[in-house]
C-alpha positions, -999 to +999 in steps of 0.1 A: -421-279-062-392-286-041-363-263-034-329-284-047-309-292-021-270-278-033-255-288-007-241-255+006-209-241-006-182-260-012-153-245-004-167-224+028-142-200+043-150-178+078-148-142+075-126-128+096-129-094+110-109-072+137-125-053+170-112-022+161-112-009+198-099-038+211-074-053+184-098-083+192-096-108+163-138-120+155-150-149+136-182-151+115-202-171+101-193-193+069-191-173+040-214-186+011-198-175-019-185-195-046-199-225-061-224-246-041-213-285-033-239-298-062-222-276-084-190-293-078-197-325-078-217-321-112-185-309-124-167-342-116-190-362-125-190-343-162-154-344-160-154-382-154-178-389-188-158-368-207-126-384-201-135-411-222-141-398-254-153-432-267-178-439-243-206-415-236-197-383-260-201-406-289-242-415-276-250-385-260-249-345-263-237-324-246-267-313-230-277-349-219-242-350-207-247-315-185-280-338-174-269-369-160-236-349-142-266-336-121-281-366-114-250-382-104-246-350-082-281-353-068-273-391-060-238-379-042-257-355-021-286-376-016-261-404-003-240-382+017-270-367+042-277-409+043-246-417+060-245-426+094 
């Protein structure tokens, strides 16, 4: 089984840290906390079906919902490593 690609965190941040014998202001690497880019865009995508509350909550549940917002995250990711 394959590890699912997330995407990486979606709202990365450096951490910052100062040299405290040198007052010498260091950057380092991305910070991965916080919810992960497939996480995100499942969240849109949910938030999208549920804004029509005559379309898709009226065939699906909740569950099927949660489902397909992961697909349609899966499909974003999947068609933003395909770009040129």
């Amino acid at each position: 089984m394959s590890a699912i690609k997330d995407g990486g965190p979606a709202f990365p941040c450096a951490e910052m840290a100062q040299n405290s014998s040198t007052g010498e202001t260091v950057t380092f690497q991305w910070s991965h906390t916080g919810v992960t880019l497939r996480d995100y865009f499942a969240a849109k995508a949910m938030q999208g079906f549920c804004a029509n509350p005559d379309g898709i909550l009226t065939t699906s549940t909740y569950e099927k919902i949660a489902e397909m917002s992961y697909v349609q995250a899966d499909v974003m990711l999947a068609a933003r490593e395909a770009k040129p």
